[in-house]
N, C-alpha and C positions, 0 to 999 in steps of 0.2 A: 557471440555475445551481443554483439549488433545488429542482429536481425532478431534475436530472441527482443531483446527490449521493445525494438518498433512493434512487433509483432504484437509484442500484448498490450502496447496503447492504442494499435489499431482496431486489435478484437473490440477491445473496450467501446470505442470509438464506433465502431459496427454495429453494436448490441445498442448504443444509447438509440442510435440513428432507426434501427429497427425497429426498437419498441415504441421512439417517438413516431414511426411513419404509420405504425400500425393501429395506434389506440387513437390518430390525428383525422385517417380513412373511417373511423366509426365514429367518430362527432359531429352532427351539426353544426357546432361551435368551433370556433378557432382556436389553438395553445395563444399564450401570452409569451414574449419572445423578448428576451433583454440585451442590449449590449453594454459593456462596461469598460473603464480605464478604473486601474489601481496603482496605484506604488507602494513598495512595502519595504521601510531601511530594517537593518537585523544587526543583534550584535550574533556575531561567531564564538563557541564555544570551544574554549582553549584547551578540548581534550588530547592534543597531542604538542608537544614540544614546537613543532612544524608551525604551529597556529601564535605559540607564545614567542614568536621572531628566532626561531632556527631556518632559518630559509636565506634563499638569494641575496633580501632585501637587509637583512636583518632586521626588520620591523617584525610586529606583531601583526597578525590577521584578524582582525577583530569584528571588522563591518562588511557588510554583504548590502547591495541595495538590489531590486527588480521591479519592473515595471511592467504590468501584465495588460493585456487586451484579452477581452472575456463574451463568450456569448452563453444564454441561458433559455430554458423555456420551463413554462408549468403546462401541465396537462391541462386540454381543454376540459371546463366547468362540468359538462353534462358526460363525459367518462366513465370510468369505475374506478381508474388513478383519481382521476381530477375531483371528484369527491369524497375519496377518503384523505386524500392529500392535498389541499386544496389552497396549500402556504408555501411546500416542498417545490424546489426549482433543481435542475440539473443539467451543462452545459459543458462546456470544451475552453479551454484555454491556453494564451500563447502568453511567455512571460520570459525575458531577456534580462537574465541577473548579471553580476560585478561581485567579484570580491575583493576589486581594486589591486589585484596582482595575476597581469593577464600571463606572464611569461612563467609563472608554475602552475596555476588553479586554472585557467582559459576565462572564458566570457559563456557560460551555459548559457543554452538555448531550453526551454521546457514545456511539452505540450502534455498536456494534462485533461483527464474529465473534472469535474464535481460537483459537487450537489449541498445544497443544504435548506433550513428552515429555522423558522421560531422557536427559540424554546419559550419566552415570555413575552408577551405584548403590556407594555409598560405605560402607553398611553397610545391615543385613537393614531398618532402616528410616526409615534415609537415602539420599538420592538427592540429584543438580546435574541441575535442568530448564532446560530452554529454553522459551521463549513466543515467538509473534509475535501482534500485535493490528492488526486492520483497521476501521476505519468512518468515520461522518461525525459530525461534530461541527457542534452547531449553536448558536444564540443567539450569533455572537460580535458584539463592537461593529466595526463595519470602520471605516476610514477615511473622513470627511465632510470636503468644506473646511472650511465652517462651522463643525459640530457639534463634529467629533471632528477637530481639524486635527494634532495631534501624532500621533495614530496612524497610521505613515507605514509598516506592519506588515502590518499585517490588512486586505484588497480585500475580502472576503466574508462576508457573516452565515453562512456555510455553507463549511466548511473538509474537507480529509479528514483522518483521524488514523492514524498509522502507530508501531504501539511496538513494540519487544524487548526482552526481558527473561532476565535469569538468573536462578535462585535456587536455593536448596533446599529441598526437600520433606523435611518429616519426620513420618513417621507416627506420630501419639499413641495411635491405636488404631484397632482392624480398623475405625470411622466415620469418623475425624475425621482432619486431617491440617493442618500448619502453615507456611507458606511462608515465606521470609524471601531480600530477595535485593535487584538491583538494574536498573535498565531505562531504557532511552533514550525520549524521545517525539519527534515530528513532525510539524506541524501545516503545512497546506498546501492551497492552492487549486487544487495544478496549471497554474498559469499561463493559466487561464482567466478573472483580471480581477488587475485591477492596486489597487493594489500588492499583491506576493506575496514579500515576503521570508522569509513563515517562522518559527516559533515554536519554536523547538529546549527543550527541557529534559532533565534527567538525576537521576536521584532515587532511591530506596530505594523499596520497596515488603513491603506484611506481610499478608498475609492467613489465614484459617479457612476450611477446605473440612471438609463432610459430605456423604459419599457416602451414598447408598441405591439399593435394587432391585439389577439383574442378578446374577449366579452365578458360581460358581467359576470363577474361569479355566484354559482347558486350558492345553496345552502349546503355545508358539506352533510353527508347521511349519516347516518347514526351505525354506531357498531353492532353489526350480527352479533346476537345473541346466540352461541353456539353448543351445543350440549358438550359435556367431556371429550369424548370418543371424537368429536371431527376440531377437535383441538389438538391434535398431535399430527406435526409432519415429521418425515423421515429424508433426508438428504444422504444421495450416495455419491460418493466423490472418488475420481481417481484421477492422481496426480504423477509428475515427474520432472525433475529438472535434473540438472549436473551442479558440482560442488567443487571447491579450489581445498585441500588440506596442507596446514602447515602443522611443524610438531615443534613444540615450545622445549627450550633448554636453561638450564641455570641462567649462564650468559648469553643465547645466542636464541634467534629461531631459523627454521629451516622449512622451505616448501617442497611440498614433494611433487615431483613433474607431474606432469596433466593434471586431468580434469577425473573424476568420479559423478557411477551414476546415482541419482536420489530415483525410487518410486514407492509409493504409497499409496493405502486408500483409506478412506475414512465413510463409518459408519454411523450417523448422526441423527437421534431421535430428538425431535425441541418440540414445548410444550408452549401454546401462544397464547400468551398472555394481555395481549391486546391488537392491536393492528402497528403497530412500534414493538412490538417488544416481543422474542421468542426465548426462552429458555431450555436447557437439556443437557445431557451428556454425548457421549463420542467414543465410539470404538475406532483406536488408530492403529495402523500395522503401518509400517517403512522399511524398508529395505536402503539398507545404505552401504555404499561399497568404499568408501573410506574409513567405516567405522572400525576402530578395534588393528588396525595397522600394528605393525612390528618393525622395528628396526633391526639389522645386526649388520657388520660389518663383515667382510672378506676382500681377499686378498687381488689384489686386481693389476692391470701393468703397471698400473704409476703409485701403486703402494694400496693402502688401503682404502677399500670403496665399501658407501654404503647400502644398501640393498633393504628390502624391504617384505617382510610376510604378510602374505594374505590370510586371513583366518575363515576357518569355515564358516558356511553362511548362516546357523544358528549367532554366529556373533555379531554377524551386520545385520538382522533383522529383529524387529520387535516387537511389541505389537504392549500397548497402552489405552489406559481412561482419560479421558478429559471433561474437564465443566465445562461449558458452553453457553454464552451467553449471547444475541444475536439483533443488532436495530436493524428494523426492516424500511425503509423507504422507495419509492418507485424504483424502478429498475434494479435498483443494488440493495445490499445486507451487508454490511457489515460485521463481520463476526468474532470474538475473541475466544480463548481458550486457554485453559491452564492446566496440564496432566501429568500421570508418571507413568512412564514405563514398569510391566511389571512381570512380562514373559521376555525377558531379554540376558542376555549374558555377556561381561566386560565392561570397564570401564565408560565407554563413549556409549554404552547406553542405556545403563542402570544409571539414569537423570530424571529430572522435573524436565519436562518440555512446556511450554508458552507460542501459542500460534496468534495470529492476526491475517483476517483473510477476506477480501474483497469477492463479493459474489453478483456475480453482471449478468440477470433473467434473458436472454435470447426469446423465452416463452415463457409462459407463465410456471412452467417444470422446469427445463431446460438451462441451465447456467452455466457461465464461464467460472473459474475458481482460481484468483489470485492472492495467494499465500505467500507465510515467511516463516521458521519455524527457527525461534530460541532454544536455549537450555539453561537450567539453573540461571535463569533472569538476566544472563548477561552474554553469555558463547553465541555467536550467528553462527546458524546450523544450514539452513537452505531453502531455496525458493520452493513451492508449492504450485505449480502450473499445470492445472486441469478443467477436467469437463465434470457438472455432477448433473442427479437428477432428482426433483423433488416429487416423492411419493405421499401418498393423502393430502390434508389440505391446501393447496399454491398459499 
């Protein structure tokens, strides 16, 4: 679980690095390079008992604070990023939160990518930005019977962390610049160990950004005027992770030992609708080896024991449509999806499925694919970790 997590904020982390080294060697010009401080206080969302003072303290968990150290760059002006994106920044972050209860929750650590831009410029130097933040977050206290028995929250010393944020940007001067705005957090295991219910918070955020290096910016270019036919790309994606299954009861739940594999792949035609914006559908198959489980009981030395049927593999596989919806910015895409299984047999997987998926360009084809796959808008189903490849237009 620990090494999976570093591992994919490293890729990430690699890919930013490569694509900034690579489009930085064909410029004349220099990127523009930021560093920043933020602090961001949060109230905690009291989705579990645990949060509403069932715990050690008996107090309620309500406030989260973090304070982040942040570096950034934009592509240099004269580029093919840097002028069609020529507002778009995307950088690395380190950010050491509180939730004021170090002896259940711990003190996270969280290193993160992200990126964002304008969505309106409000005056010559005001602007409303948007952010999105990705990485792993680590040091939490997880759940122990013993130790930590209230923390009925947190499965993993090793969580992923997912934020968005608004704000506005206001320039103090041709250096410095001052953010003031507001952002959602989500912390999460992926349902690769139990318990994973989730860390939601909602909070304000303030920070100080000083730019230095790069150059004037030109004029961003005009968007290709593209006939039909070289307006559709195709994305082929093949993924895999493992999965934690627990099985709900009137009164009680129950986990079942180990881990289960997830793989799948996805078939995805999008239609691009501008240099931001990709639309399309999605052919998905998955293979899931905890789907469709059985219980029964027999007879064992110390009385009765549970056991468990595997079902044949028509019932852990599936294969589903999805809408597809996709923001495109430097290096990464963003992507959502909403679908239903519709060659599938049993319960766990005659569902509505809901993806959300991070796509990190290695090359201008070539991508990382970090996913998370719901059902019926609310069940955590399983992480999505792959490689795809983008066919016709990049």
């Amino acid at each position: 679980m620990k090494r999976l997590f570093l591992f994919l904020f490293l890729s990430l982390f690699v890919c930013l690095a490569i694509r900034a080294s690579r489009t930085d060697s064909l410029s004349g010009n220099r990127p523009s390079h930021y560093i920043g401080l933020e602090a961001r206080p949060a109230y905690v969302f009291p989705t579990r008992s645990f949060f509403r003072g069932d715990n050690m303290t008996g107090k309620a968990i309500n406030t989260s604070v973090s304070a982040h150290l942040r570096y950034a760059f934009r592509f240099a002006p004269d580029t093919r990023l840097g002028k069609l994106y020529p507002h778009a920044y995307q950088g690395i972050g380190l950010s050491f939160n509180s939730f004021f209860n170090n002896e259940e929750m711990g003190t996270p650590v969280v290193l993160y990518v992200f990126q964002g831009a304008p969505i309106v410029r409000l005056t010559e130097r005001l602007s409303l930005n948007y952010e999105w933040n990705f990485g792993t977050a680590f040091s939490w206290k997880k759940y122990d019977l013993q130790d930590n028995p209230y923390n009925v929250v947190v499965g993993s010393r090793i969580n992923a962390y997912l934020n968005l944020g608004l704000f506005f940007n206001w320039q103090l001067t041709p250096a410095w610049r001052l953010t003031i705005g507001a952002d959602l957090t989500h912390y999460s295991n992926g349902n690769t160990n139990y318990p994973n219910s989730g860390v939601n918070t909602v909070g304000a955020r303030v920070g100080i950004v000083c730019a230095f290096g790069g150059t004037a910016q030109v004029k961003p270019s005009r968007e290709e005027t593209l006939p039909l036919k070289r307006r559709f790309s195709y994305d082929l994606i093949i993924y895999g992770s493992t999965r934690k299954r627990g099985l709900i009861y009137p009164d009680h739940g129950e986990l079942i030992p180990g881990s289960f594999a997830v793989a799948g792949l996805n078939f995805n035609p999008m239609y691009r609708v501008n240099k931001y914006f990709r639309a399309g559908v999605s052919l998905d198959a998955q293979y899931d080896e905890s789907a469709n489980l059985m219980e029964y009981l027999v007879e064992g030395t110390s009385g009765e024991e549970m056991r468990f049927y595997r079902p044949p593999f028509r019932e852990q596989f599936a294969i589903g449509f999805s809408l597809r919806a996709e923001l495109n910015m430097p290096v990464f895409s963003v992507n959502f999806g909403v679908g239903r299984n519709v060659i599938c047999k049993g319960t766990d997987t005659e569902v509505y499925y809901q993806i959300l998926a991070l796509k990190a360009f290695v090359t201008r084809r070539i991508f990382l694919h970090v996913g998370y796959q719901l059902s019926d808008f609310k069940n955590p189903n399983n992480l999505m970790l792959g490689l795809g490849w983008r066919f016709g237009r990049p």
